[in-house]
C-alpha positions as CSV (number, residue, x, y, z in Angstrom):
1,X,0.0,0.0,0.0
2,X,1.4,3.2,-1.3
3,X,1.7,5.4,2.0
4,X,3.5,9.1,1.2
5,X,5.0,11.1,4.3
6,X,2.7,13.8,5.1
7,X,4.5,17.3,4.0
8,X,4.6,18.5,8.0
9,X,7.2,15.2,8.4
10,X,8.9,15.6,5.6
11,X,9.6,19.3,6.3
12,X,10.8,18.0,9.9
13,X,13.1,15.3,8.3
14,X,14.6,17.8,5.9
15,X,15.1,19.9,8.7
16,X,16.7,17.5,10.8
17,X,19.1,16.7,8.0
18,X,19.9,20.7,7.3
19,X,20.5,21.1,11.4
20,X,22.8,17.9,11.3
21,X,24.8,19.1,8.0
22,X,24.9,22.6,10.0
23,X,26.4,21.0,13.5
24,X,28.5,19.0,11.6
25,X,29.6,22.3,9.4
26,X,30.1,24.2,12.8
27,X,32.9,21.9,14.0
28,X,35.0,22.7,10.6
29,X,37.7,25.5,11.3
30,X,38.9,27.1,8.2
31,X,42.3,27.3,7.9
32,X,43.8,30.2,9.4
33,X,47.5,29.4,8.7
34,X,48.8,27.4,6.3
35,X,50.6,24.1,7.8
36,X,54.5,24.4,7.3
37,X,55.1,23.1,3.9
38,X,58.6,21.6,5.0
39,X,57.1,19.1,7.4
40,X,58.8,15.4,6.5
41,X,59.6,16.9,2.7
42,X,63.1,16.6,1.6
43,X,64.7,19.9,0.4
44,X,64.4,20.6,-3.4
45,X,66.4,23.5,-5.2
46,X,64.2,26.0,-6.4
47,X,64.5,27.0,-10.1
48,X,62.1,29.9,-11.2
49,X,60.4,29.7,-14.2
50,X,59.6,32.5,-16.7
51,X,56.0,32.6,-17.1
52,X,54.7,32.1,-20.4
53,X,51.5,33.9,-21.3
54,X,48.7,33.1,-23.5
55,X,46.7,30.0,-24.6
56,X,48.3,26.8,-23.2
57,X,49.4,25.1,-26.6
58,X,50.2,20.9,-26.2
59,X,54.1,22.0,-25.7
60,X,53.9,24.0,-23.2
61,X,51.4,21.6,-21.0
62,X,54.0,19.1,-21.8
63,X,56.5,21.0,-20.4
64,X,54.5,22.3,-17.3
65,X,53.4,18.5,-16.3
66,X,57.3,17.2,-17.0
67,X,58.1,20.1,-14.4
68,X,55.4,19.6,-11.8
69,X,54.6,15.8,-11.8
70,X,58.2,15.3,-9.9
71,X,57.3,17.6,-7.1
72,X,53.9,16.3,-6.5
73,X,55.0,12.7,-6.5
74,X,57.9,14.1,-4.4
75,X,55.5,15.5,-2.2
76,X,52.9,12.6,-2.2
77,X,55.4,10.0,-1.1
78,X,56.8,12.3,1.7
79,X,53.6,13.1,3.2
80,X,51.7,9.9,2.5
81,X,52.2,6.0,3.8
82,X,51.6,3.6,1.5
83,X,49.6,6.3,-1.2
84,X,49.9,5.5,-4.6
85,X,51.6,8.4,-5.9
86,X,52.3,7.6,-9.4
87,X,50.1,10.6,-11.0
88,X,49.1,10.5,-14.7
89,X,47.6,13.6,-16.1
90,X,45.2,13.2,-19.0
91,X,43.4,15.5,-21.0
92,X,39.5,15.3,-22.0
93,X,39.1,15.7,-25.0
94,X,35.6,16.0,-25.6
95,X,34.8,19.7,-26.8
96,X,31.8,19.9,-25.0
97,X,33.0,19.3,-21.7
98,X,33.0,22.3,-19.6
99,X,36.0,24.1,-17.7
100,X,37.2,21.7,-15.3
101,X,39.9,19.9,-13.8
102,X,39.7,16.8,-11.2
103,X,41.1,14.1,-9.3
104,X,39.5,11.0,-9.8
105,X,41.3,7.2,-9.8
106,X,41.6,4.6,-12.5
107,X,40.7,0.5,-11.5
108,X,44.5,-0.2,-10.4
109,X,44.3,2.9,-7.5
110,X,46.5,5.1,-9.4
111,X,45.8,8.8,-9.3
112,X,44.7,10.4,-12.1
113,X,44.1,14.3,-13.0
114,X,42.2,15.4,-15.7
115,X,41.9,19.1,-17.5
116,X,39.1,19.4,-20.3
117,X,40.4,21.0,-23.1
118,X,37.9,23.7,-22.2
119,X,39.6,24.7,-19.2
120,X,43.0,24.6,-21.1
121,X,41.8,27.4,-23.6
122,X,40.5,29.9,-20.6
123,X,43.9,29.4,-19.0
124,X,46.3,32.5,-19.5
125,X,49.6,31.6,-18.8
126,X,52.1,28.8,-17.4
127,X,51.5,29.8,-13.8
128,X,48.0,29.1,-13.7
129,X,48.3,25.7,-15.3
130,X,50.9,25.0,-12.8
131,X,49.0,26.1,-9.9
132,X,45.3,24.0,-10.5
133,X,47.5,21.0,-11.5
134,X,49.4,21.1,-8.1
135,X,46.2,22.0,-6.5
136,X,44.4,18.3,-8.0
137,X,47.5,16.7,-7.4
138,X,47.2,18.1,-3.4
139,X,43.5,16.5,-3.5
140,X,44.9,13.0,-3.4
141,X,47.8,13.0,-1.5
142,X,45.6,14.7,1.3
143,X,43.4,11.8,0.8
144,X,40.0,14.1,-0.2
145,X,38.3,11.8,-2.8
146,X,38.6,8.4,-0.2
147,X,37.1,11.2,3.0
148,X,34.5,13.0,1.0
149,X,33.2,9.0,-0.1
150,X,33.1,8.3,3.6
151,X,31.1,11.5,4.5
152,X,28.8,10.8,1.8
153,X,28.2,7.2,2.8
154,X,27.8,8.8,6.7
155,X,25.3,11.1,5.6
156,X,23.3,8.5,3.3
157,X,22.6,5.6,6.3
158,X,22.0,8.8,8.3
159,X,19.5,10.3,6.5
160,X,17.5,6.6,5.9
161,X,17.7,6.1,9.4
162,X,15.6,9.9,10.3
163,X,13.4,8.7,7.1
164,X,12.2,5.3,8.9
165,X,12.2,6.5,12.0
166,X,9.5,9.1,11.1
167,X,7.7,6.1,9.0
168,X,8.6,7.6,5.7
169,X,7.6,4.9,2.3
170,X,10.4,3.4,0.4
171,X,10.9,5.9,-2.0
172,X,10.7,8.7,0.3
173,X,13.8,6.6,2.3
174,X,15.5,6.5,-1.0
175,X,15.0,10.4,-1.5
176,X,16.7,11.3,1.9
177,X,19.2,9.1,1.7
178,X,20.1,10.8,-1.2
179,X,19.6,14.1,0.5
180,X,21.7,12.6,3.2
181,X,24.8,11.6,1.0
182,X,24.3,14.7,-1.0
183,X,24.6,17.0,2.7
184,X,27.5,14.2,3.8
185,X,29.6,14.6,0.5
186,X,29.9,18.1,1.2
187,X,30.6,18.7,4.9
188,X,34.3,19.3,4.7
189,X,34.4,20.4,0.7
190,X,35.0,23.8,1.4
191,X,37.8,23.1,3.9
192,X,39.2,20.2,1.3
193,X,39.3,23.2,-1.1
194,X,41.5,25.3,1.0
195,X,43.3,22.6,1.8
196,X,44.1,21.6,-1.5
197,X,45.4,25.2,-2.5
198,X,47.5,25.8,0.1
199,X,49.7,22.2,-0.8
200,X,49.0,23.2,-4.8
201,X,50.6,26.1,-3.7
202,X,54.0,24.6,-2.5
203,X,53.7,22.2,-5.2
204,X,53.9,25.0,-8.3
205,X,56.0,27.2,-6.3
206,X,58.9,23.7,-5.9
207,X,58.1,23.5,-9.7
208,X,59.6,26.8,-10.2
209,X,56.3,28.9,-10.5
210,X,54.4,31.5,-8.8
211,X,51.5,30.5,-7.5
212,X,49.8,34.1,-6.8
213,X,49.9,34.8,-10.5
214,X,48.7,31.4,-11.3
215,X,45.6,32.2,-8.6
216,X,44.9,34.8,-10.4
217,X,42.3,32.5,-12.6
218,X,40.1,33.0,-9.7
219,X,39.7,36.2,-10.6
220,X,37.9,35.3,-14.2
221,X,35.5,32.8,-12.8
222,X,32.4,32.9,-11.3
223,X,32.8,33.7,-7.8
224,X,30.7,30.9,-5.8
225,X,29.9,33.1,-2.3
226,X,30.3,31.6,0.9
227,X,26.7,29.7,0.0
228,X,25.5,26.6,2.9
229,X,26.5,23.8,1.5
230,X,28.3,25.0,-0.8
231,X,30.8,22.9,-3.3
232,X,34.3,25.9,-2.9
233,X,35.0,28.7,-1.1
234,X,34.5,32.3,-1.7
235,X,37.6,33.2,-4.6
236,X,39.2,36.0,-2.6
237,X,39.5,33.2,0.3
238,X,41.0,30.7,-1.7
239,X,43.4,33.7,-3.0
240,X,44.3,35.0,0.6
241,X,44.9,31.2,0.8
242,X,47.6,31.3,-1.5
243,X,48.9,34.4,-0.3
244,X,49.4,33.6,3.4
245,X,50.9,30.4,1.9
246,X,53.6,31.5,-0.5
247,X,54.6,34.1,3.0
248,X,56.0,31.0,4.6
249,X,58.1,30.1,1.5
C-alpha cells in the first residue's frame, strides 16, 4: 500500500538533515594558517620559471606537467604511507565538456588528473596551469576523494535512518538518503578546497612557478559566495589562501 510522508514530516526530516549538515559544518575550522610546507619533505632546489603567457598550446602543457609531476610525486610519497603516488595527467578531449579539472582514480588505484580542453583554452599563462595541476594533485595525496566518499556514505545511512524512524515509504527513504549523501559529501568540501590550495601552492612554487599569478584565474571565474552547502569557497578566500601560503616560503 502506497503510504507518502505527510508534507509536515517531511519538512521536519529535511530539517533534521539541514540542522545535522549545519552541526557538523560548525565543527569545521577554516584554515587560518597554512601548515609548514617543509614538514617530512626533503629539500628541493628552487629554479624559477619564466612565465609564459597566452593560450596553453600541447608543448607548453607538456613541459609544465614534466616540471610539476616530480614535485607532486615528491611530495605525495613524503607526506603519505603507503599512497599511490604515481600521477598520470590526462586530457579530456571532448569539446563539449565544460571548464574543469579533477582528481579522480583509474581500476589499479593510481591517481589520475584530468583538465578538459575547455579549461585549457581559458587558462592564460604557465602559472596558472601549474597552480590548478598542483592544486588536483594536493586533492589526493591529502586523501580528499577516499574522505569525501566516507562522508557521503555517513550522511546516506543517516538520512534513511531519520526517514524510517518518522515512517517515511520506500521511496521517500530512497530520496533522503540521497539528501543525506548529498549533505555528507559536502561537509568538509569547502575546507578540502583550501586545503588543496594551500599544498597546490608549495607544489607550483617547488616546480619553479608562482602560484599568486597562477591564482589569479580565480579572478575570471564565477565567484561561488560563501553559499550553505556549498561545493568551494568564496575566490578572494581561496586567493588569501595562496597568499598567506607562499609568505611561509
Amino acid at each position: 500500500m502506497f503510504n507518502p510522508l505527510p508534507k509536515s514530516r517531511l519538512r521536519l526530516l529535511v530539517c533534521l538533515l539541514t540542522i545535522t549538515a549545519l552541526s557538523a559544518c560548525l565543527e569545521v575550522e577554516t584554515p587560518n594558517s597554512p601548515p609548514d610546507p617543509n614538514t617530512s619533505v626533503p629539500s628541493v632546489q628552487l629554479v624559477m620559471r619564466s612565465t609564459q603567457s597566452g593560450p596553453v598550446t600541447v608543448e607548453s602543457f607538456a613541459a609544465i606537467v614534466r616540471h610539476v609531476e616530480p614535485i607532486a610525486e615528491s611530495e605525495c610519497r613524503a607526506r603519505t604511507q603507503g599512497a599511490n603516488c604515481d600521477f598520470k595527467v590526462v586530457v579530456d578531449s571532448n569539446a563539449s565538456a565544460p571548464a574543469n579539472a579533477f582528481q579522480s582514480v583509474d581500476a589499479t588505484g593510481r591517481p589520475v588528473l584530468t583538465f578538459t580542453v575547455a579549461l585549457l583554452a581559458d587558462l592564460q599563462n604557465s602559472d596558472e596551469l601549474a597552480f590548478i595541476l598542483g592544486h588536483e594533485a594536493a586533492h589526493h595525496i591529502r586523501g580528499h576523494l577516499d574522505r569525501t566518499q566516507e562522508s557521503a556514505a555517513i550522511g546516506g545511512l543517516l538520512g534513511g535512518v531519520l526517514a524510517a524512524a518518522v515512517g517515511a515509504d520506500a521511496a521517500t527513504v530512497e530520496t533522503v538518503q540521497n539528501l543525506g549523501a548529498t549533505v555528507g559529501a559536502r561537509r568538509y568540501s569547502k575546507s578540502y578546497e583550501l586545503e588543496a590550495d594551500q599544498l597546490g601552492t608549495v607544489i607550483a612554487y617547488r616546480a619553479g612557478y608562482n602560484p599568486i599569478r597562477g591564482a589569479a584565474f580565480f579572478t575570471r571565474i564565477a565567484d561561488p559566495g560563501d553559499e550553505f552547502l556549498g561545493s568551494h569557497p568564496p575566490n578572494d578566500q581561496r586567493i588569501e589562501t595562496v597568499r598567506r601560503t607562499m609568505a611561509t616560503l
